[in-house]
C-alpha positions in Angstrom: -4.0 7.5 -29.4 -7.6 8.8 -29.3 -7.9 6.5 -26.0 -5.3 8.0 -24.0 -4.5 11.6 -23.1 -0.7 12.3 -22.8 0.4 15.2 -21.7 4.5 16.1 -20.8 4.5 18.4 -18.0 8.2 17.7 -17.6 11.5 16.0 -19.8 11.6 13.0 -17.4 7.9 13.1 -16.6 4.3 12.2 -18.5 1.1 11.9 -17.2 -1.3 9.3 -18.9 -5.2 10.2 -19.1 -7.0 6.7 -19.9 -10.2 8.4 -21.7 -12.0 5.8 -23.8 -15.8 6.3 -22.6 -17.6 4.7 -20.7 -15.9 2.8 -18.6 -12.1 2.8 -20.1 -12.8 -0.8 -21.9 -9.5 -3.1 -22.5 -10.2 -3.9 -26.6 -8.4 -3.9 -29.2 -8.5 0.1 -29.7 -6.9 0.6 -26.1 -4.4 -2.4 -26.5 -3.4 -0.4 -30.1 -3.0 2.8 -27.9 -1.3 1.4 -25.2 1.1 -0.3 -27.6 1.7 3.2 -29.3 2.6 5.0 -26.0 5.0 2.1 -25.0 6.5 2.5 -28.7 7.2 6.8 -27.8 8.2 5.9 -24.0 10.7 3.4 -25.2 12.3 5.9 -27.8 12.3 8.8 -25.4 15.6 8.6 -23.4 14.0 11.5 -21.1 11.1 10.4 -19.4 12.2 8.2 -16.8 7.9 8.3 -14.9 4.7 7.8 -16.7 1.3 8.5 -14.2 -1.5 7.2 -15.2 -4.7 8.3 -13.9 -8.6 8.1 -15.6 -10.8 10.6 -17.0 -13.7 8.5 -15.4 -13.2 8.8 -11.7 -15.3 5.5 -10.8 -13.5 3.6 -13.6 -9.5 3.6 -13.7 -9.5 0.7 -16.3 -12.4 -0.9 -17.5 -12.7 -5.2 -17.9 -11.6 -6.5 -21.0 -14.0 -6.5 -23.8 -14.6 -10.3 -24.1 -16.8 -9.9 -26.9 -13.9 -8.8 -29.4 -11.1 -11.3 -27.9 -10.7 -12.5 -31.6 -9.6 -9.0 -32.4 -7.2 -9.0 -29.7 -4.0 -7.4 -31.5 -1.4 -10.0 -30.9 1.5 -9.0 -33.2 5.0 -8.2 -30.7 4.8 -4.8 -29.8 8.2 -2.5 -29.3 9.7 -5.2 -26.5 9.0 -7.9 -29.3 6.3 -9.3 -26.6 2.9 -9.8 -26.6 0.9 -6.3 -27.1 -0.6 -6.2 -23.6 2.9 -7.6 -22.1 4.9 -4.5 -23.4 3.2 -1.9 -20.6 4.4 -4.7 -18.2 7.9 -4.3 -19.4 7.9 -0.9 -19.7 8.0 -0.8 -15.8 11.3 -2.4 -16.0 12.6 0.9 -17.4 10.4 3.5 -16.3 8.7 4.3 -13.3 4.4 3.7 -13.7 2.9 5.2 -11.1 -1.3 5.1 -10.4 -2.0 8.6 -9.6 -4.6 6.7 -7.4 -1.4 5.9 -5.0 -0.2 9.2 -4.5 -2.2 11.7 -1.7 -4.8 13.5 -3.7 -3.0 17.2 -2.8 0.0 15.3 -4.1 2.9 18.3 -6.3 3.0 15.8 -9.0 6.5 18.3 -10.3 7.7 17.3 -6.4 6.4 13.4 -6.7 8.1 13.3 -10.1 11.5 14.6 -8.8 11.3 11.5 -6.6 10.2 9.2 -8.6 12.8 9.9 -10.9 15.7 9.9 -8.8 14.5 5.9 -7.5 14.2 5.3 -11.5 17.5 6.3 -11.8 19.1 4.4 -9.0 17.6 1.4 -10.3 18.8 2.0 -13.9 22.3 2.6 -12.1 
């Protein structure tokens, strides 16, 4: 996933790097990646929240590349749904959080912990 950065600073926690230069595009490489990372999240019983946040600090996640919409994967993905529809599921089981939304001195171990335990309530 050469557009993503994940790192797993905890079982039940990941953190999510979008890093595809220059502006963190939307084509058809990204739409691959993102499809990979739902494929591991969905078989890792573990990680219950996933924070995303952007390599580029003035561009979280770029516009869609409209000049390679032909080339828009479109196969299911690991929810059997469109490619781009699978991150949208994913946050039926996981919790997605935009680092953006937590305060910027934010203990991402402490936000986790809470995060996970609303993750679990809803799974329960």
């Amino acid at each position: 996933m050469p557009g993503l950065i994940v790192a797993r600073s905890a079982p039940q926690l990941w953190n999510v790097t979008f890093n595809h230069p220059p502006v963190n595009l939307v084509d058809p490489e990204m739409i691959l990646d993102l499809q990979a990372l739902v494929d591991r999240l969905e078989h890792d019983p573990d990680v219950t929240v996933v924070v995303f946040d952007s390599a580029n600090v003035a561009h979280f996640l770029g516009p869609h590349d409209k000049s390679r919409v032909a080339d828009t994967p479109t196969a299911p993905g690991p929810t059997e749904m469109h490619p781009w529809l699978d991150l949208t599921m994913l946050g039926e089981a996981k919790a997605l959080i935009d680092r953006a939304t937590l305060p910027a001195d934010a203990d991402l171990t402490t936000a986790s912990k809470a995060y996970c335990a609303a993750a679990a309530r809803r799974a329960a």
